[in-house]
C-alpha positions, 0 to 999 in steps of 0.5 A: 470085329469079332462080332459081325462073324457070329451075326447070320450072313444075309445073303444066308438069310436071303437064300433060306428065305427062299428055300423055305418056301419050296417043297423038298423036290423044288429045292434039290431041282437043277434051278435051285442048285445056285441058291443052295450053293449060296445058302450054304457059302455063307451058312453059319458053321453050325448049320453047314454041316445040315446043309452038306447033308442035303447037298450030298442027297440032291448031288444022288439025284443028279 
């Protein structure tokens, strides 16, 4: 079905949910990183691209 690859993931809504509420520094911390990966994992294509940009800027800082 065509349709349930255009729905978000929840394990995406799940994540961005709890990414949401934390400051930029919580969200890039080492504890994070499995839920960033996550988020990212099931992103929808449009959003990715966001992501890998914070992604690159958390990988600087480690």
């Amino acid at each position: 079905m065509m349709e349930t690859k255009l729905k978000t993931h929840p394990k995406f809504v799940e994540a961005m949910q709890k990414l949401s509420v934390m400051t930029e520094e919580e969200r890039l911390s080492e504890e994070n990183k499995a839920l960033f990966d996550q988020a990212i994992r099931y992103a929808p294509l449009d959003i990715q691209p966001k992501l890998a940009a914070i992604q690159r800027k958390y990988e600087a800082l480690h």
